[in-house]
C-alpha positions as CSV (number, residue, x, y, z in Angstrom):
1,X,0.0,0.0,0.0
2,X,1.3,3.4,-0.8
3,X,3.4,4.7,2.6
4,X,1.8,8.2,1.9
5,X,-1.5,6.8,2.5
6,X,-0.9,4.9,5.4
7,X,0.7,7.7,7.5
8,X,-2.0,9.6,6.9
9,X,-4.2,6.8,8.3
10,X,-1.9,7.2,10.9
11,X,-1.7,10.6,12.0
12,X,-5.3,10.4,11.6
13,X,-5.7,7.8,14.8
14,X,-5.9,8.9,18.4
15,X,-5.7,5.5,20.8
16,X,-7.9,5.5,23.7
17,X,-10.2,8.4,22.0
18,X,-13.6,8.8,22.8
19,X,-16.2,7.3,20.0
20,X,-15.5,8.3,16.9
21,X,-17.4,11.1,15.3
22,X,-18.3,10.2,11.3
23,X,-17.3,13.2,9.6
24,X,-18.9,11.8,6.1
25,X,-22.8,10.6,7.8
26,X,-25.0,12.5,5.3
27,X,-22.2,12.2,2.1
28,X,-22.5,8.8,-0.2
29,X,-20.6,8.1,-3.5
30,X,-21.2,5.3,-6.4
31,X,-19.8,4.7,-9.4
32,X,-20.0,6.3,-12.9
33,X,-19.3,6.1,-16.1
34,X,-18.9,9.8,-16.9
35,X,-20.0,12.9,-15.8
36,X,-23.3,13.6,-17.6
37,X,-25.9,15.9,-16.1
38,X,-28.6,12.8,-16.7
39,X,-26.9,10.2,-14.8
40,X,-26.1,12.3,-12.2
41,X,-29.7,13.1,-11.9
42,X,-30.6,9.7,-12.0
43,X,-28.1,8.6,-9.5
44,X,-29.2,11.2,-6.7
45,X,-32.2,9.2,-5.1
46,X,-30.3,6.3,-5.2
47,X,-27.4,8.4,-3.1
48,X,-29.9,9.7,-0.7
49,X,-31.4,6.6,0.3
50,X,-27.6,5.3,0.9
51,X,-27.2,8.1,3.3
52,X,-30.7,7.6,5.1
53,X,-29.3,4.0,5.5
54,X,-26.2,5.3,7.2
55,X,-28.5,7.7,9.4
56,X,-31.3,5.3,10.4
57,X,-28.9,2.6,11.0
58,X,-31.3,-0.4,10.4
59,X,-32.4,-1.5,7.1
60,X,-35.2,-3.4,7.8
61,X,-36.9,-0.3,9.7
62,X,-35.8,2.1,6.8
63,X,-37.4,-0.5,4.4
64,X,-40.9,-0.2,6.0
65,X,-41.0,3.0,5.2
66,X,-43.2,4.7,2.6
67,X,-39.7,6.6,1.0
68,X,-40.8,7.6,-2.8
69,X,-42.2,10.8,-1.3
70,X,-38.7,12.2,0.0
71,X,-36.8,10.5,-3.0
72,X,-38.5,12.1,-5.4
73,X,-37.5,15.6,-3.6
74,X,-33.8,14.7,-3.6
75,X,-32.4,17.4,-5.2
76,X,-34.1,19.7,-2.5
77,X,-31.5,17.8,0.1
78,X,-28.1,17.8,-1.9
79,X,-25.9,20.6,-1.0
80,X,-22.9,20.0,-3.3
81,X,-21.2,17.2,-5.3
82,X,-18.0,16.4,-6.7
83,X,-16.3,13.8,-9.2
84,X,-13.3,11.8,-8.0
85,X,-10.8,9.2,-9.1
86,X,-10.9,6.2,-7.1
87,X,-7.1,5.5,-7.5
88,X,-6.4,8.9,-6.4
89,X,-8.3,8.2,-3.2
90,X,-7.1,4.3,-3.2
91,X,-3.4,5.4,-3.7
92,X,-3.4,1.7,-5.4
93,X,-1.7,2.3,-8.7
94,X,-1.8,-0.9,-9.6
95,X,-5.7,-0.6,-10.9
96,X,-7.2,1.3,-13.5
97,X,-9.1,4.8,-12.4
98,X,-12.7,4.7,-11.6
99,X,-14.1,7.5,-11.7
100,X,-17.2,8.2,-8.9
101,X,-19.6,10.6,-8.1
102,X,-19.8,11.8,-4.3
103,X,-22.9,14.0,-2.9
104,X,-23.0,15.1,0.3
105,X,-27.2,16.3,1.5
106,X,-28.0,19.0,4.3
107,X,-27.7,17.0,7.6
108,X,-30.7,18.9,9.1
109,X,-32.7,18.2,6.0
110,X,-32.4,14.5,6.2
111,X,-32.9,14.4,9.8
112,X,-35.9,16.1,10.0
113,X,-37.3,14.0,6.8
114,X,-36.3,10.8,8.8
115,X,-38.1,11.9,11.5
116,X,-41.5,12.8,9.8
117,X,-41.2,8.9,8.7
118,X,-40.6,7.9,12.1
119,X,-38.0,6.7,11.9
120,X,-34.9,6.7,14.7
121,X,-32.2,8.9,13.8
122,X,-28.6,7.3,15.1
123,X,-26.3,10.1,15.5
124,X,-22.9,10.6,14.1
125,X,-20.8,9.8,17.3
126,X,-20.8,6.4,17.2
127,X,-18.5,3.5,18.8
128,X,-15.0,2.9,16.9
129,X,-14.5,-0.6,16.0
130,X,-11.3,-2.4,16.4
131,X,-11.0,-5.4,13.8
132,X,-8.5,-8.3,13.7
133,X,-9.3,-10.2,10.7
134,X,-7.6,-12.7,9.7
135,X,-7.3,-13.6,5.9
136,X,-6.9,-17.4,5.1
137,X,-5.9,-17.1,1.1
138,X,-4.6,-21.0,-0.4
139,X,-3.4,-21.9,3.1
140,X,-1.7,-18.9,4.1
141,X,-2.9,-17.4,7.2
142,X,-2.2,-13.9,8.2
143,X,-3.9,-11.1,10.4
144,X,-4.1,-7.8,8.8
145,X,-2.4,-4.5,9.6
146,X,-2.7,-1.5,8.5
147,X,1.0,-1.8,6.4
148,X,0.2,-5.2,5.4
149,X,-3.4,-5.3,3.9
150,X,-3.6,-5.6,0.4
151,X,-6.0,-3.3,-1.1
152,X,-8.2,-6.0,-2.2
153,X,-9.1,-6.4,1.1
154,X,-8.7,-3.1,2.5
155,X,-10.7,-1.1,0.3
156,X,-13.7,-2.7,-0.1
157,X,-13.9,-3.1,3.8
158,X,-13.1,0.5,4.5
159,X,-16.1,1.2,1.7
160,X,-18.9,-1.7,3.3
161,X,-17.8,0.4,6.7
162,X,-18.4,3.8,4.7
163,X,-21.8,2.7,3.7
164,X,-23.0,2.0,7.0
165,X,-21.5,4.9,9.0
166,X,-19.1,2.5,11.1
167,X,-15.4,4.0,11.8
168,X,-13.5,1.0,12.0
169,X,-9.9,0.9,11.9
170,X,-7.5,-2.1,11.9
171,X,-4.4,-2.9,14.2
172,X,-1.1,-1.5,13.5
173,X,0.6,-4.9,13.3
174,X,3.7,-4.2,14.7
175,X,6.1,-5.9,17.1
176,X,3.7,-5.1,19.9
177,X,0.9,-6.5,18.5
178,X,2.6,-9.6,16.7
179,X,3.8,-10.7,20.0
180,X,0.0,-10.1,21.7
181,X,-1.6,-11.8,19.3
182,X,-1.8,-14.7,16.5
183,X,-4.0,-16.2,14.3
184,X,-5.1,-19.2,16.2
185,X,-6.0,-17.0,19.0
186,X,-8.2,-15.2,16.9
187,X,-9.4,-18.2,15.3
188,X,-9.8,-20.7,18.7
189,X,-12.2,-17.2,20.3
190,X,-9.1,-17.2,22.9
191,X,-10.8,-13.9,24.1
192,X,-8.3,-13.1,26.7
193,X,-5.3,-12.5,24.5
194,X,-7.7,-10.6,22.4
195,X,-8.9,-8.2,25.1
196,X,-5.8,-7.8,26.0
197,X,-4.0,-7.0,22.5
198,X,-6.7,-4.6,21.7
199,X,-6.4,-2.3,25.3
200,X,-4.0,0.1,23.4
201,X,-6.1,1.0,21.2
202,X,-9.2,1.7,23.1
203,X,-11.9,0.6,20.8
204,X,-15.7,0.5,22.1
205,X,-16.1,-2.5,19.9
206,X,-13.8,-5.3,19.3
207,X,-14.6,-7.4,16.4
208,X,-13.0,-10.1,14.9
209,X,-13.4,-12.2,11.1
210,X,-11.8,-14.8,9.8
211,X,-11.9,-14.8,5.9
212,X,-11.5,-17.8,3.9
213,X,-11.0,-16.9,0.3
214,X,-11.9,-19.8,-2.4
215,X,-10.9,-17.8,-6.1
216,X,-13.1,-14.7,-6.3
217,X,-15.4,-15.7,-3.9
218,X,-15.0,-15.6,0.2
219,X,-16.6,-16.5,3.2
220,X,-16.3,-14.7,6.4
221,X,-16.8,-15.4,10.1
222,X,-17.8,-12.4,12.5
223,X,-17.6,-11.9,16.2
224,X,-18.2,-8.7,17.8
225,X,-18.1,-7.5,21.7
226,X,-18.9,-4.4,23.1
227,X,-21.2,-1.2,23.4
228,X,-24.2,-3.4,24.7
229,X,-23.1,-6.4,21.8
230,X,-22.0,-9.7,21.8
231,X,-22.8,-11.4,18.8
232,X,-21.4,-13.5,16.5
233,X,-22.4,-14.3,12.4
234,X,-21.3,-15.1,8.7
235,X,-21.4,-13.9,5.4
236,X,-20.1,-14.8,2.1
237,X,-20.4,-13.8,-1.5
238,X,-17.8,-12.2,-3.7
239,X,-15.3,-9.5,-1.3
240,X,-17.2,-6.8,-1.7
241,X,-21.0,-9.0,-1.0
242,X,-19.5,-10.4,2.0
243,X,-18.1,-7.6,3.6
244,X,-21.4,-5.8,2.6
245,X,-23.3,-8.1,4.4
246,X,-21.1,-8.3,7.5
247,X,-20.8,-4.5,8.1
248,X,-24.4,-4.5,7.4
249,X,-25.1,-7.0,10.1
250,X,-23.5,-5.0,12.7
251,X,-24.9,-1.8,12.0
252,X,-28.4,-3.0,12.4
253,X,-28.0,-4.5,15.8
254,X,-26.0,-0.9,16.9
255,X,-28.7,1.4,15.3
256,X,-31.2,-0.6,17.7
257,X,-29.0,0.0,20.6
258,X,-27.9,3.9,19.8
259,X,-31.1,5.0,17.2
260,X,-33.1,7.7,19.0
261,X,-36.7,7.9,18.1
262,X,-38.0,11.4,18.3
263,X,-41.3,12.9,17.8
264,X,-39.8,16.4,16.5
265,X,-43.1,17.8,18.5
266,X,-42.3,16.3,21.6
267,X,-40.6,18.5,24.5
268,X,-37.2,17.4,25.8
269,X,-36.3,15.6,29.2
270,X,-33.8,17.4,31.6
271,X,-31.1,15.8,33.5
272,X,-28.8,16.5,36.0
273,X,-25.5,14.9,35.8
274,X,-22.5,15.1,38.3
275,X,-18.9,14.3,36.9
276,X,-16.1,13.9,39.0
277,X,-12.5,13.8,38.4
278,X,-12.7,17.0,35.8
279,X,-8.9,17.9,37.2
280,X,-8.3,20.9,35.3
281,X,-9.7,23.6,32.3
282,X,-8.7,20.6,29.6
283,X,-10.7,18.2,30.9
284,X,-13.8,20.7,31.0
285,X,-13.3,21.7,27.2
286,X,-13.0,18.1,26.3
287,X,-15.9,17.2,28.5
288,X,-18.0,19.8,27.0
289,X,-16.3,19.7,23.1
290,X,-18.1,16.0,23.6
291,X,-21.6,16.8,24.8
292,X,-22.4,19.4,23.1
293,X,-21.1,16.7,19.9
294,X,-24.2,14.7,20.9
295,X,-27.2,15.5,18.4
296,X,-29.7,14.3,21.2
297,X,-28.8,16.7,23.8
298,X,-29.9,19.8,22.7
299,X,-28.9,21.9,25.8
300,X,-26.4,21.9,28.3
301,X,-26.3,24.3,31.4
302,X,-23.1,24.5,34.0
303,X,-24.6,24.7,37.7
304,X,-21.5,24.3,39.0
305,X,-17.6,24.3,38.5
306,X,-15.5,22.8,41.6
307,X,-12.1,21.7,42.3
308,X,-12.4,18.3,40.6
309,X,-16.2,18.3,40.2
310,X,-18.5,19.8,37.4
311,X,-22.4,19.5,37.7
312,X,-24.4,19.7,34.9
313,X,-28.2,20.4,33.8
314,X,-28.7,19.5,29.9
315,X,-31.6,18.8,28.0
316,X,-32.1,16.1,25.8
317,X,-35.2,14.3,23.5
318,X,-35.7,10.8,23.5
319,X,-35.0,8.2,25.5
320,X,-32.9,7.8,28.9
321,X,-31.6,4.6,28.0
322,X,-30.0,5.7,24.5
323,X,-28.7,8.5,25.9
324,X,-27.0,6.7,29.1
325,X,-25.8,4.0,26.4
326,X,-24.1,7.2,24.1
327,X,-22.2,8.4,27.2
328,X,-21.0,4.8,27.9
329,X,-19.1,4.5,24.7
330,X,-16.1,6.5,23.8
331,X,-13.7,5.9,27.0
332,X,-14.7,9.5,28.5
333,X,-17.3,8.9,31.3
334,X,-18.1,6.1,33.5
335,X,-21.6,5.6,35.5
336,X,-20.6,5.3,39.1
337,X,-23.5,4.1,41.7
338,X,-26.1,6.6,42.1
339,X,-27.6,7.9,45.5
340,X,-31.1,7.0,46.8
341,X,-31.9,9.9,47.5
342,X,-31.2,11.7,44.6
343,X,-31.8,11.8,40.7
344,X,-28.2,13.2,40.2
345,X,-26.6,11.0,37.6
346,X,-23.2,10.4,38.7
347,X,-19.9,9.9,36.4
348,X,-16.4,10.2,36.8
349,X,-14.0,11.3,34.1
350,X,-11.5,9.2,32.4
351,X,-7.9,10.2,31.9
């Protein structure tokens, strides 16, 4: 893979970071043949509905819903577009170009459509997802890195990913982590060795596959553990099916844990929250950078600043339990036990 493109993979990773916020929720690309007016007309329902997907989260619940309605209105949503080279993106110069067409459509826009469908809308911070795959190709067995997965692999599990709104990344694969952790560890489940490789990076989720390839055609065991998850499945079909079907999988159980269903008439809920261990005017900013991230909170009121305590009134729609499940994810705040006598949430800060 081109160096260039992997250090900026790099520099783009922060272990032990809260969940990871998708920059490109509302934004969805396909291919195209050139760059006509007609086609890209054509293609612009299609490309909404991809980013509905991403925002709903579930398929089957975006699939009850009556849709032709806001489709036929997708020009009203699209607030710009652009062509690209995919080898230019890829950094694979070993293929030929493809050339694509990306839209990106007013986030409010498609929120508020979603909503009038009642539908749940799923945020964009959303748990980062650790994956050690293994890829079994003619006998030979190796776990990928992000230096030593062939684009083959890499790019159409970066794009199934993309299409679902999951941030995933994959292990650096060096000495630290060859010596954590091998193949047969991820293929005998030996779960300790795998919690334990993956602590430095801090991942909500930590999933695993094991990909048996078979010519052009592949099939793919899934296991996935954390945010409220522990589930385990299989897909298979050519690279790009498979991986489709496996991302797919796991987004649908996470948009039932995280989706907030909102009536956009309904008033919001208030909560108090105590957070403890807020050391110094960094941890506040971060704190505060985070909530105010959260697209169900929609107001947040300091009661009280202390030494190495912050109190906290905010507003939010929906329901307690999604929102208590957001704040669990993204290594910031843990729930600590909660007095009797009080409705105070109470959290402590993570360093």
């Amino acid at each position: 893979m081109h160096r260039l493109f992997i250090a900026l993979i790099l520099l783009s990773l922060t272990f032990g970071s809260q969940a990871a916020e998708v920059d490109n929720l509302y934004q969805a690309s396909t291919p195209v043949s050139s760059r006509d007016q007609q086609e890209r007309a054509k293609l612009m329902p299609q490309l909404l509905q991809q980013v509905m997907l991403k925002v709903v989260g579930n398929q089957a619940l975006l699939e009850t819903a009556p849709l032709a309605p806001v489709l036929s209105r997708a020009e009203q949503f699209m607030q710009q577009y652009e062509y690209r080279r995919t080898n230019i993106i890829g950094a694979d110069l070993t293929q030929p170009d493809e050339l694509s067409l990306s839209m990106r459509f007013d986030p409010a826009a498609v929120n508020r459509a979603v909503k009038e469908l009642q539908l749940p809308v799923w945020g964009n911070n959303r748990p980062d997802i650790l994956i050690w795959a293994v890829v079994d190709n003619n006998g030979e067995a190796s776990i990928l890195g992000l230096e030593s997965s062939p684009m083959g692999v890499f790019r159409p599990l970066n794009q199934a990913a993309d299409q679902r709104g999951l941030p995933i990344l994959l292990p650096l694969m060096d000495l630290q982590d060859q010596g954590a952790l091998s193949v047969a560890d991820i293929r005998e489940d030996n779960q300790a060795a795998i919690d334990a490789a993956s602590d430095r990076y801090g991942a909500d989720i930590v999933m695993t596959s094991v990909m048996q390839f078979n010519g052009d055609q592949v099939q793919v065991q899934w296991q996935a553990n954390g945010a409220g998850i522990n589930t385990s499945w299989q897909s298979q079909g050519s690279v790009r099916e498979a991986f489709a079907a496996g991302m797919g999988h796991l987004a649908d159980n996470l948009a039932l844990q995280f989706g907030q269903l909102v009536d956009n008439g309904s008033e919001s809920q208030r909560l108090t929250m105590q957070i403890n261990d807020v050391l110094s005017y960094a941890d506040f900013s971060r704190l505060m950078a985070y909530l105010e991230k959260l697209e169900l909170i929609s107001d947040i009121r300091v009661i009280n600043l202390g030494a190495q305590q912050l109190d906290l009134d905010i507003a939010f729609r929906g329901s307690m339990d999604v929102l208590q499940k957001t704040l669990a994810v993204g290594s910031l705040l843990i729930e600590e036990p909660q007095s009797e006598t009080s409705d105070t949430k109470q959290y402590r800060l993570l360093h």
